[in-house]
LUMVEX-927457 format. One record per residue (C-alpha): x, y, z. Coordinates in steps of 0.25 Angstrom, whole numbers, plus 5000, padded with zeros to 4 digits. Each point is the difference from the previous one (the first is absolute). Layout:
<tordrens>
TORDREN      x      y      z
TORDREN      X      Y      Z
...
</tordrens>
This chain:
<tordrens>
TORDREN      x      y      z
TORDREN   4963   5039   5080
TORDREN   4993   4988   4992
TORDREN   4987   4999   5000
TORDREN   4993   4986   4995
TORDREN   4988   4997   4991
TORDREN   4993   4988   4997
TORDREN   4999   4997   4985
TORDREN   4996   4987   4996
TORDREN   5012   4989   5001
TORDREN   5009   5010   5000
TORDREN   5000   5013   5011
TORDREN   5004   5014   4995
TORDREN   5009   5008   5009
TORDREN   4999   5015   5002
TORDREN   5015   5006   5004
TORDREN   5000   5015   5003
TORDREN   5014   5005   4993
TORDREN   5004   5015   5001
TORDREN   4999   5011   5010
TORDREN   4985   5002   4996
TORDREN   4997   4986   5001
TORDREN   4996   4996   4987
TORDREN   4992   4988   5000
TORDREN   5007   4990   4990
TORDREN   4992   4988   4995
TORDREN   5007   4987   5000
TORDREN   4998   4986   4997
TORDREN   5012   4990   5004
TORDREN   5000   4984   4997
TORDREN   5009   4993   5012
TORDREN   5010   4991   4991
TORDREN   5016   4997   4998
TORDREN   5009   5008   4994
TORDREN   5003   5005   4990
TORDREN   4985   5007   5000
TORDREN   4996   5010   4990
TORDREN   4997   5014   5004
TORDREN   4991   5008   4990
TORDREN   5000   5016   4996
TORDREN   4989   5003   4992
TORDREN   5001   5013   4990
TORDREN   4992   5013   5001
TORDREN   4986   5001   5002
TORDREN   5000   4984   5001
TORDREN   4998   4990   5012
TORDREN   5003   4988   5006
TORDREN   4988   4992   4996
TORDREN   5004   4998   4984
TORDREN   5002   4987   4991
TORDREN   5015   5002   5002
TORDREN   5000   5001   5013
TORDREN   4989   4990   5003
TORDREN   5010   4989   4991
TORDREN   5012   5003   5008
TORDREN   4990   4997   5014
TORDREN   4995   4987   4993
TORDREN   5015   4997   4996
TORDREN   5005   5004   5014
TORDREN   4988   4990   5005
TORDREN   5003   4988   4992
TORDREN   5015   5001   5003
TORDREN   4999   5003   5015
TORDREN   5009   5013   4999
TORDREN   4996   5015   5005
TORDREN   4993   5010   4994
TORDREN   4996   5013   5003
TORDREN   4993   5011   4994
TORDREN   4994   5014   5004
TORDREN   4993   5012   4994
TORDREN   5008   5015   5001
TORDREN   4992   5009   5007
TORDREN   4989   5007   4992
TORDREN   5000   4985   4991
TORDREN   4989   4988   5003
TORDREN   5000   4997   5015
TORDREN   5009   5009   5006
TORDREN   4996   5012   5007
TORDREN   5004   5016   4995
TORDREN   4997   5008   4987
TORDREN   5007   4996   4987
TORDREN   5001   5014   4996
TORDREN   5011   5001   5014
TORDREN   5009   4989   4995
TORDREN   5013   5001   4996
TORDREN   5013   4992   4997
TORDREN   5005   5000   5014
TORDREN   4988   5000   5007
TORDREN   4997   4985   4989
TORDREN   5014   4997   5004
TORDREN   5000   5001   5017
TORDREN   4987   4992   4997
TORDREN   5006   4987   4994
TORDREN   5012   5002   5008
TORDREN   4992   4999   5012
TORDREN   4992   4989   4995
TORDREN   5012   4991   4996
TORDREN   5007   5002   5013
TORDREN   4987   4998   5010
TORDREN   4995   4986   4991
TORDREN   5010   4993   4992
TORDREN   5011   4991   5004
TORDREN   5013   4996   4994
TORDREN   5003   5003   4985
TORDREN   4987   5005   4992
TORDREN   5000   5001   4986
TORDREN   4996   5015   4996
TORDREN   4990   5000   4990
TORDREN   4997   5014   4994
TORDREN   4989   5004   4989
TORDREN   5002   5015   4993
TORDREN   5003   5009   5010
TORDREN   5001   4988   5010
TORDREN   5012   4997   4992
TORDREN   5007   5014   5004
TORDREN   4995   4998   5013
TORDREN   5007   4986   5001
TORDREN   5012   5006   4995
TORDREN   4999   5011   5012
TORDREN   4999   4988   5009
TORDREN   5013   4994   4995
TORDREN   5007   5013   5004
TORDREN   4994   5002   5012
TORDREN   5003   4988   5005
TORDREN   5014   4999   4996
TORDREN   5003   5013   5008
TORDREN   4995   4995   5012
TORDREN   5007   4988   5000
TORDREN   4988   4991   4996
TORDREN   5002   4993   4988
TORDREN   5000   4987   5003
TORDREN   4981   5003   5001
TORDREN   5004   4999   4984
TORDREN   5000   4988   4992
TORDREN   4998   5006   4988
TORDREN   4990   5011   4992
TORDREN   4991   4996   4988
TORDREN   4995   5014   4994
TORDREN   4990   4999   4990
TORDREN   4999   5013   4992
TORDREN   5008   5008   5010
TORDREN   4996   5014   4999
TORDREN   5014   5006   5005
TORDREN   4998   5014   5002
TORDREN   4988   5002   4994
TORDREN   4996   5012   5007
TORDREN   5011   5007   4992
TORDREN   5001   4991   4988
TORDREN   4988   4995   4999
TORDREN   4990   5011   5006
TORDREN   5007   5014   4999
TORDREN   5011   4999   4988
TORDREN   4986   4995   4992
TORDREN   4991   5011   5005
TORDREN   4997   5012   4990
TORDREN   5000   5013   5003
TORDREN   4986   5002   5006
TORDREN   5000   4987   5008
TORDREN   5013   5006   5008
TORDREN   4994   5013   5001
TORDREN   4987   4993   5006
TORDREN   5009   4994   5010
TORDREN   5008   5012   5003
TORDREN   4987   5009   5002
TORDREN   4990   4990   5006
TORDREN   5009   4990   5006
TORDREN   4994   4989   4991
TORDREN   4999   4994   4988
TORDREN   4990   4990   4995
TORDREN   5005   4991   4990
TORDREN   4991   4991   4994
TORDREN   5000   4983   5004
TORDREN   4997   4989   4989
TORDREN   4999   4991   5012
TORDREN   4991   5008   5009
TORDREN   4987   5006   4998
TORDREN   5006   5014   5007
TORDREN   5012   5008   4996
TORDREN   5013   4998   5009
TORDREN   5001   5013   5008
TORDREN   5015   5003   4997
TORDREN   5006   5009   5011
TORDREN   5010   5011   5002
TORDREN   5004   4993   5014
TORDREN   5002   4988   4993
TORDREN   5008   5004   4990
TORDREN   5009   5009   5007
TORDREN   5002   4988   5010
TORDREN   5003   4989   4989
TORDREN   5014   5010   4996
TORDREN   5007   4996   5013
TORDREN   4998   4986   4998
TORDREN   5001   4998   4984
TORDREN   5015   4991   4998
TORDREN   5002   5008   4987
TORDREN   5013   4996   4991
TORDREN   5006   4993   5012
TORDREN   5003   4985   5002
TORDREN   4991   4994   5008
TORDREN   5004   4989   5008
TORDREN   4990   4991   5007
TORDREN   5008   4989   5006
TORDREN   4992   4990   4996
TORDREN   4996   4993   4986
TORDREN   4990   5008   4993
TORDREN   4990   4995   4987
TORDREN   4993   5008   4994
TORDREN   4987   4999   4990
TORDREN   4995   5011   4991
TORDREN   4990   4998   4989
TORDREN   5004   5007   4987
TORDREN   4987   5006   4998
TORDREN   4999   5007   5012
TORDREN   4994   5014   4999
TORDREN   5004   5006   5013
TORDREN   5014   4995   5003
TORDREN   5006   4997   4986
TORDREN   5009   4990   4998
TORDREN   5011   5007   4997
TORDREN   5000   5004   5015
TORDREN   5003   4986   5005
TORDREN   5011   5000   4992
TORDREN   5007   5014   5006
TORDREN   4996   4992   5012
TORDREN   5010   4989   4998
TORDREN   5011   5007   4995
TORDREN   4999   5008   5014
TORDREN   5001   4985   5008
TORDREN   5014   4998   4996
TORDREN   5003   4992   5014
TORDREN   4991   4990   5001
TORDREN   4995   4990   4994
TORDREN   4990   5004   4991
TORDREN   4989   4994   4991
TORDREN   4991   5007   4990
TORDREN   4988   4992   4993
TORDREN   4992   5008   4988
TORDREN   4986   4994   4999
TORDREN   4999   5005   4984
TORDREN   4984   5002   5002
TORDREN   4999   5003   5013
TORDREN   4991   5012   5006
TORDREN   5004   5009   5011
TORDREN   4993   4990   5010
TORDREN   5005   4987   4996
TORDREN   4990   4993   5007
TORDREN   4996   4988   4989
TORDREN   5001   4987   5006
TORDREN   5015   4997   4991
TORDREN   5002   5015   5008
TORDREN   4997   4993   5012
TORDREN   5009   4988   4997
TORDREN   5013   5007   4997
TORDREN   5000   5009   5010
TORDREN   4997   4986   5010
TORDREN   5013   4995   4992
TORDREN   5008   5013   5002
TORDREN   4996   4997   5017
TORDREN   5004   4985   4999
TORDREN   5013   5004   4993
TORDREN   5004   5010   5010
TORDREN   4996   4990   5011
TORDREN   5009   4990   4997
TORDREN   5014   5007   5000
</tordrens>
């Protein structure tokens, strides 16, 4: 069911995804293919400066563009301390199937990067990968709720989690603590890739700052060495931030897109 709200110049669509109805948030520009797809990263949504700049681009170049908040993120309807991996992942799935057409460009930030990997996957085992032109992961956060949440957690954080359910871990980009729960980490183990190839069927570029504090560098790296089948590009911005948002940031991921577009 897709409900439709006036915003603007533009009209925000509410999609109900899942057996509860989840009320997902979404925002789609009408425009040729290739369109590009956004996948915001944890506690983040769909109104920031990279995802404004790929709508502007989108607007200017007369493609597609469509973005949406998770549940329990910006717009969309639910508790954030309910989400989890799969829940994120029927979400996007949903939405890329109900308002894209033709090959979208995936473009995934953090844990939007993992997500659009899970896409990929998906996808391809159900005979649909020809929705993909490409992914463009900036930061990806693969696996983070082992690698980058529990493997990371001391002793007392993981016993908070395993006695209360919870663990609140503190933000640099929020004002309030990210509630870190036990339903989400044991729900990120069924879809982490591991030391497995992954393989996406489609080109894949990825941009990492080298100053990121929460997914170093060195985790875009392993990352390549597991997209042994595809064609793959890794960019290493040497003083960029986890975020990547400066207007040069905003340019080379624009580049990347453009790339991926013309092949």
């Amino acid at each position: 069911m897709i409900e439709t709200i006036a915003e603007g110049l533009t009209e925000e669509k509410r999609l109900r995804v899942g057996e509860d109805g989840r009320q997902i948030a979404v925002l789609h520009r009408p425009g040729e293919a290739h369109g590009v797809f956004w996948l915001g990263g944890f506690k983040s949504d769909m109104q920031g400066s990279k995802a404004q700049a790929l709508d502007d681009w989108a607007a200017q170049n007369r493609r597609q563009a469509t973005r949406f908040d998770y549940s329990g993120h910006g717009r969309s309807g639910g508790r954030f301390e309910d989400g989890t991996i799969s829940r994120w992942l029927e979400e996007a799935l949903a939405v890329l199937r109900h308002f894209t057409s033709g090959p979208q460009i995936v473009v995934g930030s953090s844990m939007g990067g993992w997500i659009a990997l899970l896409i990929a996957k998906a996808l391809r085992e159900a005979g649909e990968a020809d929705r993909l032109a490409g992914l463009v992961l900036i930061a990806p956060a693969v696996d983070m709720t082992r690698t980058l949440m529990w493997d990371n957690f001391d002793e007392a954080a993981k016993r908070e989690i395993a006695e209360k359910g919870f663990y609140e871990q503190h933000s640099d980009y929020s004002d309030e603590d990210y509630i870190i729960t036990r339903r989400l980490i044991e729900d990120g183990k069924g879809h982490c890739f591991g030391e497995a190839i992954i393989e996406t069927g489609c080109p894949v570029h990825i941009i990492q700052g080298m100053l990121d504090t929460d997914v170093p560098w060195t985790h875009a790296t392993a990352l390549m060495e597991r997209l042994a089948l595809e064609d793959a590009v890794l960019t290493l911005v040497r003083d960029g931030d986890h975020r990547l948002s400066r207007v040069q940031d905003i340019d080379r991921l624009i580049r990347a897109i453009e790339e991926i577009g013309q092949r």
